[in-house]
C-alpha positions in Angstrom: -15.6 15.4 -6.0 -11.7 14.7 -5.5 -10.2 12.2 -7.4 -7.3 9.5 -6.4 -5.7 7.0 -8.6 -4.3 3.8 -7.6 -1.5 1.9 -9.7 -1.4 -1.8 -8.8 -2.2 -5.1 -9.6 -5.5 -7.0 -10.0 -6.8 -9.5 -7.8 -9.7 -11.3 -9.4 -10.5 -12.6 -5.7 -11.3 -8.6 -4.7 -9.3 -8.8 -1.4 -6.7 -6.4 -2.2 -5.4 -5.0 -5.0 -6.5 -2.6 -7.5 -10.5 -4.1 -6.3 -10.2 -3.4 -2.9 -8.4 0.1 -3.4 -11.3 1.3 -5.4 -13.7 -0.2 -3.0 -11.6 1.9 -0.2 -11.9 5.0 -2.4 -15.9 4.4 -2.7 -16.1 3.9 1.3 -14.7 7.4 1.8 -16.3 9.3 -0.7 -13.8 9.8 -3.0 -13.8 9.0 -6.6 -11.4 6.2 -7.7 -9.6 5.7 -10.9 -6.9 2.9 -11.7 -4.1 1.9 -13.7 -3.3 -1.9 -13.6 0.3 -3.2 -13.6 -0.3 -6.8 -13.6 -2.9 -9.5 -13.6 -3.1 -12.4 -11.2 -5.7 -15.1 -10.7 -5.7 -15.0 -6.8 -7.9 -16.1 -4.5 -8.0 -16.6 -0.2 -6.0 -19.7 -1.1 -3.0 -17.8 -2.8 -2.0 -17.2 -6.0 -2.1 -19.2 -8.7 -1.0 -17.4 -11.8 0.6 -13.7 -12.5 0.5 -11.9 -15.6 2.7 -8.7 -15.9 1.3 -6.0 -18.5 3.9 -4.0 -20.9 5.6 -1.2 -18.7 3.7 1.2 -21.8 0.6 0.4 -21.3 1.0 0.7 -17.5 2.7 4.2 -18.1 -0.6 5.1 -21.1 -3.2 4.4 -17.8 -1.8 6.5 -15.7 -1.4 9.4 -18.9 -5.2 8.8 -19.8 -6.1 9.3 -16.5 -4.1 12.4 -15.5 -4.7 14.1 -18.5 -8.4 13.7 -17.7 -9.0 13.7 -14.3 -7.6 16.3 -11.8 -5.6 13.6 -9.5 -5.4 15.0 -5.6 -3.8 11.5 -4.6 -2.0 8.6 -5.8 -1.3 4.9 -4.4 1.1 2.1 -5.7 0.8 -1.5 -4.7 2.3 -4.8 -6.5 4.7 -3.5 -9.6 6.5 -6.4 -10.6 9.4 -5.5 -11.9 11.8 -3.0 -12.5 11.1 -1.4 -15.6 6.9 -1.5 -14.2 8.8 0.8 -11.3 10.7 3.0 -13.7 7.7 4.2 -16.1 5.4 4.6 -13.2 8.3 7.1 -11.4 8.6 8.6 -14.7 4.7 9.0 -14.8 4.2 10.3 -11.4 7.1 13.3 -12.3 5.6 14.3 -15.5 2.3 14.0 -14.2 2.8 15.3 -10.9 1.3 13.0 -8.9 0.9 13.8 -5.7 1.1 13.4 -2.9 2.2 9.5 -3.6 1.7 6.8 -0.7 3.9 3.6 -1.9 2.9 0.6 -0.4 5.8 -1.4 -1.1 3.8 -5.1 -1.6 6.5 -7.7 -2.2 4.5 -10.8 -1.8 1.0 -11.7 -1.5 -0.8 -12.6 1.8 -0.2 -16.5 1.3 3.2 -15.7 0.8 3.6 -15.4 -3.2 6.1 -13.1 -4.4 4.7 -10.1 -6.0 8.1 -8.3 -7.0 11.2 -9.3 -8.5 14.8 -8.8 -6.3 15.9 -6.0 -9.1 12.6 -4.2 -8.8 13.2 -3.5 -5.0 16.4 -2.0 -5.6 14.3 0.7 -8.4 11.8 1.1 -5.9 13.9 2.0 -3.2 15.8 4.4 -6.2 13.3 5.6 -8.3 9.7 5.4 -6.6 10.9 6.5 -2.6 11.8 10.1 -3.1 8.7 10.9 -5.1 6.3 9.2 -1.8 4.8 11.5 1.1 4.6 7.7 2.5 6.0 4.3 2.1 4.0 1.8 3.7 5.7 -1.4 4.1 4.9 -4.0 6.9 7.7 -4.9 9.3 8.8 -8.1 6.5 9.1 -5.5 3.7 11.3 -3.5 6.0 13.1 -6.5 7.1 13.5 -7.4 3.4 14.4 -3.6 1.8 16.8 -3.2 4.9 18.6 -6.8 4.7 17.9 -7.3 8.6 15.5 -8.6 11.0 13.4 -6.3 13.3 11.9 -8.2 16.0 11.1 -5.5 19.0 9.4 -1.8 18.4 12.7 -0.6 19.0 14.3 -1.8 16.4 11.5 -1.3 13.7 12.1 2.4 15.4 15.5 2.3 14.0 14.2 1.1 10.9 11.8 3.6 10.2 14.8 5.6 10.4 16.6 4.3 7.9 13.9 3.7 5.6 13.5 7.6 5.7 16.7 8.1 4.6 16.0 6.8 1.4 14.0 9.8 0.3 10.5 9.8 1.2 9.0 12.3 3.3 7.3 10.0 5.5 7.8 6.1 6.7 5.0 4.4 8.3 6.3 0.9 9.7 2.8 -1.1 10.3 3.4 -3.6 13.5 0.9 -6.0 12.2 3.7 -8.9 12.0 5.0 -8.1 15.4 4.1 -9.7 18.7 1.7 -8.3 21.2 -1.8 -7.6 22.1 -1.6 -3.7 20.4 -0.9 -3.4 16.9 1.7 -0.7 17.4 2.4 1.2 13.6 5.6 3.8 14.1 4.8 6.9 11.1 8.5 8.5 11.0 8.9 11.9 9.7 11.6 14.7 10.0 9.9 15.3 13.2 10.2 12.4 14.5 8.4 9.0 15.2 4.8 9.1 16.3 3.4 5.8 17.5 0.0 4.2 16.5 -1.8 1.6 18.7 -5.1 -0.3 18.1 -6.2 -3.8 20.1 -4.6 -6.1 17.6 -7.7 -8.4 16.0 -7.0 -11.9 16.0 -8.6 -13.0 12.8 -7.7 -15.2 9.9 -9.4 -12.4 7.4 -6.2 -10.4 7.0 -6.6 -10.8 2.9 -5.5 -6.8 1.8 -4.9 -5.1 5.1 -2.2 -3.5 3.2 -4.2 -2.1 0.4 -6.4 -1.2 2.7 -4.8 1.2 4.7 -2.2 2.5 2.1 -5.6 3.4 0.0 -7.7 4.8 2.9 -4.6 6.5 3.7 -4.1 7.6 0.2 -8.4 8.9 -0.3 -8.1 10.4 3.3 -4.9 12.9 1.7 -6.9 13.3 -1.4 -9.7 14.9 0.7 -6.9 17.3 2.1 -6.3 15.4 5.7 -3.0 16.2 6.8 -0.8 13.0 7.1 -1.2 12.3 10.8 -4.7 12.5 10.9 -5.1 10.2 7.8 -2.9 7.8 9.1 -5.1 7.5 12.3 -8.7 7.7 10.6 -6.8 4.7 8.2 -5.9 2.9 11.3 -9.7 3.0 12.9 -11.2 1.4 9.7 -8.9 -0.9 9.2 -9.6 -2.0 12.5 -13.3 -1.9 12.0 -13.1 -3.6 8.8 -11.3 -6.8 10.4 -13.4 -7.1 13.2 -16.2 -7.2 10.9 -14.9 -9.3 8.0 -17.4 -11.5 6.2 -15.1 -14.8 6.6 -15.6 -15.4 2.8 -13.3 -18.2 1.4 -11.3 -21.3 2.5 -7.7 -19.5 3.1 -6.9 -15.8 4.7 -10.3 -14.0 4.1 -10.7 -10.7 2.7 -12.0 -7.8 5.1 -15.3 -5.8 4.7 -14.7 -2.8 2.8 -17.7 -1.4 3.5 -16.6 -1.2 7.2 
């Protein structure tokens, strides 16, 4: 049985977050284990209330669980804040964590903000040169980089420089950009390898970033290499919002079970 951890928030709505990682985890036949960095009361309507938990007891989850468990993948979603980012980068060194996808969630899908301005700047410091993958969406990029990106080409040149932060791999997801394919750009050394899927139009988009960051993440944990679980992540995210069960009043969450 392999193992992979996610460290992220809680959504008590179970459209993203910590719930829907494990419920990713489950779908793929890997065994999920979790260390939560903060609390919200969240539902498809947005979110009404965050809780952030003591950077310790975020850094004790992930020790009781890697002292335990043998880890063959991690994820990171929502962190919070700064010194949430600084005791999980510490954790994932001393732990050896890998290989790390970060999905870099600043805000929530109604438009909440998940991440305080100084905890970007330790993200991009701290937690990018320990990833295998950064996952952000193209207004994450826009937001770590300090420009727009409104055409492929420029969230090309983006991915770019988002690699040159440290990580080993960028994957730029073209869900917020026009046009009928939902184009995501995965940059490596290598260079820049474009994904395409009919773009689903949907109002259940509720975790599409959990989603794939943690199919991406249980895919690697089942020894995938990274192009392949990028694309098998792309197909069931793609099944999952075509099927979603349109539960809720707000953005819906999609079916995990895809």
């Amino acid at each position: 049985m392999r193992v992979a951890l996610t460290i992220a928030g809680s959504d008590s709505g179970g459209g993203a977050g910590v719930q829907a990682d494990l419920k990713v985890f489950s779908r793929f036949g890997v065994y999920g284990a979790s260390a939560l960095t903060l609390v919200t009361a969240q539902n498809t309507l947005g979110v009404q209330r965050v809780h952030l938990l003591p950077p310790d007891l975020v850094y004790a989850q992930i020790a009781s669980v890697a002292q335990d468990l043998p880890v063959h993948a991690a994820k990171t979603g929502a962190l919070g804040e700064a010194a949430i980012v600084e005791r999980v980068a510490e954790a994932v060194v001393r732990f050896g964590l890998q290989p790390l996808v970060v999905d870099p969630v600043m805000v929530a899908k109604s438009g909440d903000p998940l991440l305080t301005p100084e905890a970007v700047a330790a993200l991009k410091e701290r937690l990018f040169p320990l990833a295998a993958l950064v996952t952000p969406n193209r207004l994450e990029a826009e937001a770590l980089l300090g420009r727009p990106i409104r055409t492929l080409e420029e969230a090309e040149e983006a991915a770019w420089d988002l690699l040159a932060l440290g990580p080993q791999a960028i994957l730029l997801k073209g869900g917020h950009l026009e046009g009928e394919e939902a184009v995501d750009l995965l940059a490596t050394q290598e260079g820049v390898r474009r994904f395409s899927a009919p773009r689903v139009r949907t109002r259940n988009t509720h975790g599409t970033g959990c989603t794939l960051s943690a199919a991406i993440a249980a895919l690697l944990a089942l020894g995938r290499p990274l192009e392949e679980a990028v694309a098998g992540a792309k197909a069931y995210l793609t099944r999952a919002l075509r099927t979603a069960p349109s539960l809720g009043r707000g953005h819906g969450p999609l079916n995990h079970l895809a």
